[in-house]
N, C-alpha and C positions, 0 to 999 in steps of 0.2 A: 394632692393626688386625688383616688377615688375620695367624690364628696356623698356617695349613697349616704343616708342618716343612717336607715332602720337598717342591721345585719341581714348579711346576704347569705343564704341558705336555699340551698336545691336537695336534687338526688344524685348531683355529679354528674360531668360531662360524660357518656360514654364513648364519643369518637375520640377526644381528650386521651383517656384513659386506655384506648385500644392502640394508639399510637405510641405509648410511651416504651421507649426502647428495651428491649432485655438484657439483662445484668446491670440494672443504674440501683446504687446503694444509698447512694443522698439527694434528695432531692429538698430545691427551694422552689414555694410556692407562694410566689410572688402575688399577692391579691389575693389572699386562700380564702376569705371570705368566711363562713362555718366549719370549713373543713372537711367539704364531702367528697372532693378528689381524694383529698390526703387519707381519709377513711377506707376506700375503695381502692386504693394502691396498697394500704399496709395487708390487707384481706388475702389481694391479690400476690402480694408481695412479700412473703414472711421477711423478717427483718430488716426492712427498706427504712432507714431514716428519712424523718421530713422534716423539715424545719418553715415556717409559716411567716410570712407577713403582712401585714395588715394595717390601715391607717383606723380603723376601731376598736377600742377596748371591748363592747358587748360580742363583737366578733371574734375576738382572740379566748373568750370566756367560752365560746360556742366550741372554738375551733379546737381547745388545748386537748382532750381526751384523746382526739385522733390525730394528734402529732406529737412529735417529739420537745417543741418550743415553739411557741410563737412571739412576734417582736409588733410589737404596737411602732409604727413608723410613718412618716410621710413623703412618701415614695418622692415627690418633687423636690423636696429641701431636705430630706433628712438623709441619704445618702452618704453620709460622711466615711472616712476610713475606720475610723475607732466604731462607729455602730454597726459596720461591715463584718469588722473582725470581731464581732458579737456575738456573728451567727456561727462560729465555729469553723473546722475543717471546709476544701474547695466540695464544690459539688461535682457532682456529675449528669444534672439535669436542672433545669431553670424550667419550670413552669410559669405561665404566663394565661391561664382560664381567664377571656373576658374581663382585663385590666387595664389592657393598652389605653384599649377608646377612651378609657376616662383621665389621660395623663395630657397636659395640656406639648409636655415633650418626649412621649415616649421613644424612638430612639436614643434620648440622651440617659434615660433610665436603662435601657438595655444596655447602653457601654458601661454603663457603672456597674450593674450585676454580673455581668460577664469578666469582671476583673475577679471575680469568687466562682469564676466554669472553671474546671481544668481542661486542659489541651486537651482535645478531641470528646470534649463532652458537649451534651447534646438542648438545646434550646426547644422545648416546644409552645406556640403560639397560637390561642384563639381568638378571634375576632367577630362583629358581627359582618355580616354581608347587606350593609345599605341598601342593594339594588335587588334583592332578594323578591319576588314577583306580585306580597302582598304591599308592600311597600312603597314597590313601582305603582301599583292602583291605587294608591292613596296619593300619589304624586302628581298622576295624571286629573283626577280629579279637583285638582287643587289644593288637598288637605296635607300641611303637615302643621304638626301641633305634638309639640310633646308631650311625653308620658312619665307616667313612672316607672317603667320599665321594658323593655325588649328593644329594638333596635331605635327606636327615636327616645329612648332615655333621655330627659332633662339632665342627665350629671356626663352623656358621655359628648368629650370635648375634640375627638376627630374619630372623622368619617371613613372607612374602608371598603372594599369589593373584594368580590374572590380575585379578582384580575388585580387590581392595585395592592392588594397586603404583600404580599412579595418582594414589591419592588418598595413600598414606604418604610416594611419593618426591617426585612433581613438584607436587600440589595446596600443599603448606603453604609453597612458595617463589614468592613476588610476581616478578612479571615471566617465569616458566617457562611454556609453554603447550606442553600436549601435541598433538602433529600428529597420531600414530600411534603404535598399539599393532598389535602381531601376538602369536601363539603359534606353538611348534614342539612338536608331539609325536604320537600316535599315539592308536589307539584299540583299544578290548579286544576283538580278533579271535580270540582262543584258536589253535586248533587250524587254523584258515582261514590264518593264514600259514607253515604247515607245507606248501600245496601250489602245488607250481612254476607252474603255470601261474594260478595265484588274485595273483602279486605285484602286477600294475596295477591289479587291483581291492583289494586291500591299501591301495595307495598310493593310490587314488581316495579311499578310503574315511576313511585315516588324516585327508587334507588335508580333508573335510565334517566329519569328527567335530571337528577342530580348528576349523574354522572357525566351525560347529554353537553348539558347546559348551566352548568354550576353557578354561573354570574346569574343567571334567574328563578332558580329552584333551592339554591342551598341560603339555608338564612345562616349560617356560620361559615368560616374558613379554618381550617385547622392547617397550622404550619410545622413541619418537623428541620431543624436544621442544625449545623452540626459545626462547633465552633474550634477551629485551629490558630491560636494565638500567634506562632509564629510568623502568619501572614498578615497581623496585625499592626496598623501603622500609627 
């Protein structure tokens, strides 16, 4: 699964986080990384269980204060029933922060997690946005060359758009229905947000160009969808 070495720590997704449905009691946070979603849901959340997993031990050591358990796993092979039913009770929310991209079959992970959704519980997905406008200029230029981090990550093993996440993650799983998609990103102001008094129009401007033109301003995609097993084949 994720092959990141060093633990992965932020300050938490905030579109992530503003998307996640009201009344969910258990969530799994698939990739949780340090644990800064799960920190900022319990805040937000009084007693919201979370349960964590994670293919690094230094990460589960990070993550455990602001969860309820974390499972050190490898999301490609270790999927079994007996580690499944490890995690406890069904959930009612499957997080997915910025994990996909790095699973060589993610699809085939999501039908296995989704066997621990309950009916009519809800799936949310983030991704990067490949095509994202700083991205595109290093494309055109001729430069790609990976990184250690942000959207040409050396560990992430497939590529998404705001337009394609949709149909690669939640379209080819029966019974999944997408509610919502958003993007979070900015737009190519150059030199305009260099002046102090230009920030609200920056930020006016950032939130139209995202909303405008998502496939070119938003460097994430955030999916919200909502899983009914019974239409499940």
């Amino acid at each position: 699964m994720n092959r990141i070495a060093a633990p992965y720590v932020n300050s938490g997704n905030p579109l992530v986080l503003s998307m996640v449905p009201q009344g969910v009691r258990r969530v799994l946070d698939v990739g949780c990384g340090g644990g800064d979603n799960s920190r900022h849901l319990r805040n937000a959340h009084p007693g919201i269980a979370v349960v964590g997993l994670t293919h690094s031990a230094a990460e589960a050591e990070i993550a455990a204060p602001h969860m309820d358990v974390v499972h050190v796993i490898d999301l490609e092979n270790g999927l079994s029933d007996a580690a499944m039913a490890a995690w406890g009770a069904h959930f009612d929310l499957l997080l997915f922060s910025h994990v996909l991209e790095h699973l060589i079959d993610p699809v085939s992970v999501l039908r296995r997690c989704l066997t621990r959704l309950s009916p009519g519980g809800h799936v949310l997905i983030a991704v990067p946005n490949v095509l994202e406008w700083r991205t595109r200029m290093r494309f055109l230029r001729g430069y790609f060359v990976y990184a250690d981090h942000g959207i040409l990550d050396r560990t992430h093993m497939r590529f998404f758009t705001y337009h394609t996440a949709p149909t690669e993650l939640v379209a080819p799983i029966d019974g999944l229905t997408l509610l919502d998609r958003q993007g979070r990103g900015s737009a190519p102001l150059g030199p305009l947000r260099r002046i102090g008094p230009a920030r609200s129009l920056c930020a006016a401007l950032d939130h139209a160009g995202v909303q405008l033109w998502p496939n070119f301003c938003a460097r994430e995609t955030v999916m919200l969808a909502r899983w009914q097993e019974r239409m499940a084949t």
